[in-house]
N, C-alpha and C positions, 0 to 999 in steps of 0.2 A: 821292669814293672811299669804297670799307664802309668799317664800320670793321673787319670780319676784315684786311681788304688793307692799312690802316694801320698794324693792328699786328706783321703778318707783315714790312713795311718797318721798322717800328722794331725789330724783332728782338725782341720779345716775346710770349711763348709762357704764356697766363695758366693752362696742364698740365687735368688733370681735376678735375670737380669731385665733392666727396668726397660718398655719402650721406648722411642728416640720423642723429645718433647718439640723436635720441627721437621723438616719436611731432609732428614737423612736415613742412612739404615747404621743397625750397628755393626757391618761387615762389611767388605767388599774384597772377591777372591779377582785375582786376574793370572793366571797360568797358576803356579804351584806359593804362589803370594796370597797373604790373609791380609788386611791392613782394618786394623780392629779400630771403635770409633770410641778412645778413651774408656773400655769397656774388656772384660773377659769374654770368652765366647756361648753362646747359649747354649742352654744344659742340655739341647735335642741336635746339636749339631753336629755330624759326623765325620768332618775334617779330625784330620789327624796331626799333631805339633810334629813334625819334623826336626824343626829347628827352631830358636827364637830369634830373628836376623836383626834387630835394632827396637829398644824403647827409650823414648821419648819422655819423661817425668817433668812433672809441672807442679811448682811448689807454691802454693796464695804464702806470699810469705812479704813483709816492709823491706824496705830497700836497704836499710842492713844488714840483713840477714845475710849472710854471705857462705850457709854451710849445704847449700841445694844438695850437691853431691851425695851427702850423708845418709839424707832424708829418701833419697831413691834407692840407696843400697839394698834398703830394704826388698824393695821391689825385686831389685835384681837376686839378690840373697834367696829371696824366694822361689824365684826362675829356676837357679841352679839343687834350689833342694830340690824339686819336686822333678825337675825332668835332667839333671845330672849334667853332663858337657852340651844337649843339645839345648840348654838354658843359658846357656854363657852367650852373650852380645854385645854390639856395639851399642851405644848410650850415650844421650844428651841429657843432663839436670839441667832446667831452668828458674829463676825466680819469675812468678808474677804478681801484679796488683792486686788480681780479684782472679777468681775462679767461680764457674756458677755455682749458685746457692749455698754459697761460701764454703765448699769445700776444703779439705788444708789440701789435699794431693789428687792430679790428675794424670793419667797413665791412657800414651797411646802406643800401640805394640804392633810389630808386623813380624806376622809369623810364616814360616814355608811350613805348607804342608804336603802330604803324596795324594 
């Protein structure tokens, strides 16, 4: 099954994606590597998820906070419903100070595709 049709069955709708607010892009392929910029991919892009090779999860979270891990599961949890073993990857949680426009969570992902 895509993964568009997986998520359309899970009832999720991941909306548009917003342009870049400085002077980057939200993607950049180099051979069969995606290196996506804190962002999903755009709804008219024809790359195909091959695999999801490493995310990167970023928590606005105070210096106690000490459960990062948990809070990307999420993320990853989701990887793995929607596109099964080719969703499973390597992963960093990190705590930080501030995130823009105060976001609680930021996710950057590098995906292979064909």
């Amino acid at each position: 099954m895509s993964a568009e049709k997986r998520l359309k069955q899970l009832n999720i709708d991941l909306g548009p994606v917003s342009a870049p607010v400085a002077n980057y892009v939200n993607a950049v392929r180099t051979g069969n590597l995606l290196y996506l910029a804190g962002k999903g991919p755009r709804p008219d892009a024809s790359d195909k998820v091959k695999r999801v090779v490493k995310v990167l999860g970023m928590v606005n979270a105070v210096p106690e906070f000490a459960d990062h891990p948990q809070v990307i599961n999420g993320c990853s949890d989701l990887f793995v419903e929607v596109l099964g073993e080719r969703g499973k990857h390597a992963r960093s949680a990190v705590g930080m100070g501030s995130l823009p426009m105060q976001i609680p969570v930021e996710i950057e992902v590098i995906v292979e595709v064909d």
